[in-house]
C-alpha positions in Angstrom: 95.7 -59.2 72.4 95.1 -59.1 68.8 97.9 -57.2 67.0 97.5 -54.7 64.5 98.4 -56.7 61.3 97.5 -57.8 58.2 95.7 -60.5 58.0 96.5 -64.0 56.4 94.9 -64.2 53.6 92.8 -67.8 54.1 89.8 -68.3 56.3 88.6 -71.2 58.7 86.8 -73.5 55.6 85.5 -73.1 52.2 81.8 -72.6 53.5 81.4 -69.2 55.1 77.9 -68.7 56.1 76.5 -70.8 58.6 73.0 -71.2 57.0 71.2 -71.5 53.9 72.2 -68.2 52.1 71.2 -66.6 48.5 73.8 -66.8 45.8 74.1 -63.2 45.5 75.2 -62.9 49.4 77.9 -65.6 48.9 78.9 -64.0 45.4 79.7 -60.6 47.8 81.6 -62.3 50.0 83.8 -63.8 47.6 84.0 -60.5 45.5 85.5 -58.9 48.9 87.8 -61.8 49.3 89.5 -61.8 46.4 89.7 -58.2 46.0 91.5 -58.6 49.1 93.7 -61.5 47.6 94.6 -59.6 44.3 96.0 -56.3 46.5 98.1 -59.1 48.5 99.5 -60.0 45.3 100.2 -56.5 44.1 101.4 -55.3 47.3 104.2 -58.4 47.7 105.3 -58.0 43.9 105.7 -54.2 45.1 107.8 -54.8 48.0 110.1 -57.2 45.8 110.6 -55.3 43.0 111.4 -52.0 46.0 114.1 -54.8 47.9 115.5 -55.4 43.6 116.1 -51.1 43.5 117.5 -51.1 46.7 120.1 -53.9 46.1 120.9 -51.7 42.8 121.4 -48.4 44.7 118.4 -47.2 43.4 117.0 -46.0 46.6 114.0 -43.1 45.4 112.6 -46.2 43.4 112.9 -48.2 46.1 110.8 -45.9 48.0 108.2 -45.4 45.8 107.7 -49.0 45.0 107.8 -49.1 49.0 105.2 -46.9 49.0 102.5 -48.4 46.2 103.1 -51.6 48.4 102.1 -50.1 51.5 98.7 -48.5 49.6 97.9 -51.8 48.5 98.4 -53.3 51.8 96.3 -50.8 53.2 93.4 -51.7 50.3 93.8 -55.8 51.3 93.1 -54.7 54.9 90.1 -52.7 53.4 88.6 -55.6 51.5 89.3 -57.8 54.1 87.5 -55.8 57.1 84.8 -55.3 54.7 84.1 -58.9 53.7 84.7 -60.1 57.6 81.9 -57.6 58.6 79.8 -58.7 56.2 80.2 -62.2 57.1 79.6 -61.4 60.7 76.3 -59.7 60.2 75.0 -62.6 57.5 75.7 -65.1 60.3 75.0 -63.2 63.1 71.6 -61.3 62.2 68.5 -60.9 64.5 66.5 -64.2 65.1 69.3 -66.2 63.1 71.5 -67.2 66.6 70.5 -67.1 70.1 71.7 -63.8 72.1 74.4 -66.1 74.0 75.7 -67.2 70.9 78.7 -66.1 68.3 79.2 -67.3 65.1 82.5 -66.7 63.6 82.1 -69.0 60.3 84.0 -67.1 57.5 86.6 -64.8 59.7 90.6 -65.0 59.0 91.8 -66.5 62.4 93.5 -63.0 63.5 89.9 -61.4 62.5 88.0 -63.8 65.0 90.7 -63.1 67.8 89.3 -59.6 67.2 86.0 -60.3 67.1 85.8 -62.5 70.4 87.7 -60.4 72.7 85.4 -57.7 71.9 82.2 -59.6 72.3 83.5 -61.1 75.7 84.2 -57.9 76.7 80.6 -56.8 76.1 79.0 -59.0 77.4 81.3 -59.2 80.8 80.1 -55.5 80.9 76.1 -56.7 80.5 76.4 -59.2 82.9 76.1 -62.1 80.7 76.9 -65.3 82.4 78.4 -67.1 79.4 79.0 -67.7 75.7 78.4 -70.5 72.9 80.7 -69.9 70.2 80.2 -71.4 66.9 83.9 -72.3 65.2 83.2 -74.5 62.3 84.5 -78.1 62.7 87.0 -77.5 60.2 85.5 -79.7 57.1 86.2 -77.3 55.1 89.4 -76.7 55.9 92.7 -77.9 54.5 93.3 -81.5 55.9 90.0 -80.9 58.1 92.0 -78.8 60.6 90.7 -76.8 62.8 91.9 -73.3 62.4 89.4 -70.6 64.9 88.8 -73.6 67.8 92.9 -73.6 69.4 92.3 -69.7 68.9 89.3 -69.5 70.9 91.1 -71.9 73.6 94.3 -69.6 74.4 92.2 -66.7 74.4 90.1 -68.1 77.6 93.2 -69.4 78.5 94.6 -65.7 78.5 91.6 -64.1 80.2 91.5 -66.9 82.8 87.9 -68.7 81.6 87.0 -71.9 81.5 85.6 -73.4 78.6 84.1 -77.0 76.7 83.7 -78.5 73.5 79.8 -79.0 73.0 78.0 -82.1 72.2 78.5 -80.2 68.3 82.3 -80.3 67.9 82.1 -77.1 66.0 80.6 -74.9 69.2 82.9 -74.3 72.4 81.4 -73.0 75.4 82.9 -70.3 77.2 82.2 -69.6 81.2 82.3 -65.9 81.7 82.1 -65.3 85.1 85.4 -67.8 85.7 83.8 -71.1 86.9 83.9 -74.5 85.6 82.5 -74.7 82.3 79.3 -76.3 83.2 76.9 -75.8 80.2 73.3 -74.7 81.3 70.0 -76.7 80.6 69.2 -76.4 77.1 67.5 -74.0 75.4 67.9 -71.9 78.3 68.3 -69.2 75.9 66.6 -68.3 73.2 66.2 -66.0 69.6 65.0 -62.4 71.0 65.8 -62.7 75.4 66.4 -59.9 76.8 68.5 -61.7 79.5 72.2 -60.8 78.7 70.7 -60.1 75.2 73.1 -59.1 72.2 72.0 -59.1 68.5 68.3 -59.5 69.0 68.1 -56.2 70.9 68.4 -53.7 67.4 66.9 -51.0 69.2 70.0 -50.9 71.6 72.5 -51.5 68.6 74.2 -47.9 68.7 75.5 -48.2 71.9 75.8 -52.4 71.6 78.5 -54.8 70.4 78.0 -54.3 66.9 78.4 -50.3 67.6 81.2 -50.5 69.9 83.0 -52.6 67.6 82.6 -50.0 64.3 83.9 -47.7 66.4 87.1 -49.9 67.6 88.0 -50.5 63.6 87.5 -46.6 62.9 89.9 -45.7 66.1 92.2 -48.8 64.9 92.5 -47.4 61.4 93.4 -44.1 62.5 96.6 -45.7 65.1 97.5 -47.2 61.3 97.7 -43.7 60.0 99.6 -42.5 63.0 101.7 -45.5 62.8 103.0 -44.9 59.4 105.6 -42.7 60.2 107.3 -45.4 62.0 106.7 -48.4 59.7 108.7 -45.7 57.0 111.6 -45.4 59.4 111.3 -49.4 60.0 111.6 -49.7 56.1 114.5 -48.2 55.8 116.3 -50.1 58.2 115.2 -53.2 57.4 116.3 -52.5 53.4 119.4 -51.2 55.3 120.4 -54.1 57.2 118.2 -57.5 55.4 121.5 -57.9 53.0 124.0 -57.8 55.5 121.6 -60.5 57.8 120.9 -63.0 54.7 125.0 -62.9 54.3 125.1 -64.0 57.8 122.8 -66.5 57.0 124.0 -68.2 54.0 125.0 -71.4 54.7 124.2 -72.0 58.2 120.4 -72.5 58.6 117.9 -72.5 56.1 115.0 -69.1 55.7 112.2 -70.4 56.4 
């Protein structure tokens, strides 16, 4: 469901762990962030400057400016899976959430999509009866918006689960065998069950969640690299043909 894109580049809330973390774990996390942020910058200022050389005929420079865009586009994504996997395993480490439980505090929207669809599907597989899922209640966020929650809602929507909002507006509760979403007696579940287990089971991580999903990003990078023959044929069209469309445009409707 998640498409293959780069990411926006803000994240659910100014406070991405979950818990009380050192100084030097949320320093990383920023670093990674706005590492992420300046190749953004770099990569749209490249892509302008390539439309400017194509509007003046100039098309080799147009390319190459193409080009330096697309390799910083391809370094945001880098920082950006980087810092959203270290996020996930600061939030998400043995002993800190219950094995029925995700957090996704400090993942892009499109990052959490990712993230969720995976873990359902793991734990579908396991045999796990359900899922709390931690989303932040957006007091962080810009206007106190939630951004993850209305994610986390069309994906059960899509897969045909039933889910609630908790008793803590910032945790959802997910059904995963496709009943009502009737939350179980609390505490049912706790740090280090083996029932349905996930991140408390370390011993089983290689062929887990957490390995599975290293192994999805590797595959995914590789369809970018096979990809990138197309994108360079889409380029050229789209410097082709953006002139003609913004013409068109000019006085009818506004570009949003």
């Amino acid at each position: 469901m998640a498409a293959n894109t780069s990411y926006a580049m803000n994240h659910i809330g100014g406070k991405a762990f979950n818990h009380s973390s050192s100084s030097d774990a949320e320093a990383e996390y920023d670093r990674l962030r706005d590492l992420a942020r300046q190749e953004a910058g770099k990569r749209s200022s490249c892509f302008d400057k390539a439309h400017q050389a194509y509007e003046r005929g100039d098309g080799a420079g147009a390319h190459q400016l193409s080009e330096e865009g697309k390799q910083h586009a391809a370094k945001m994504d880098q920082y950006n899976k980087q810092a959203s996997d270290y996020i996930f395993r600061q939030n998400n480490a043995t002993g800190r959430v219950p094995d029925d439980t995700i957090d996704l505090h400090g993942q892009f929207v499109e990052e959490a999509e990712d993230i969720l669809e995976k873990r359902i599907r793991h734990a579908q597989q396991n045999g796990q009866t359900h899922l709390h899922v931690i989303v932040g209640k957006g007091n962080h966020s810009i206007n106190h918006v939630q951004k993850i929650k209305p994610k986390v809602e069309q994906i059960c929507q899509e897969l045909g689960l039933q889910y609630a909002t908790e008793e803590n507006a910032g945790r959802m509760y997910i059904n995963l065998q496709g009943g009502p979403a009737t939350m179980p007696p609390q505490n049912a579940y706790q740090p280090g069950q083996q029932n349905g287990g996930f991140h408390n089971q370390p011993q089983q991580q290689e062929g887990g969640y957490e390995g599975s999903q290293q192994q999805d990003y590797q595959q995914g990078g590789q369809q970018q690299q096979q990809n990138g023959g197309q994108n360079d044929e889409l380029e050229k069209l789209a410097m082709k043909l953006l002139p003609r469309i913004l013409k068109k445009l000019d006085g009818c409707c506004t570009v949003m």
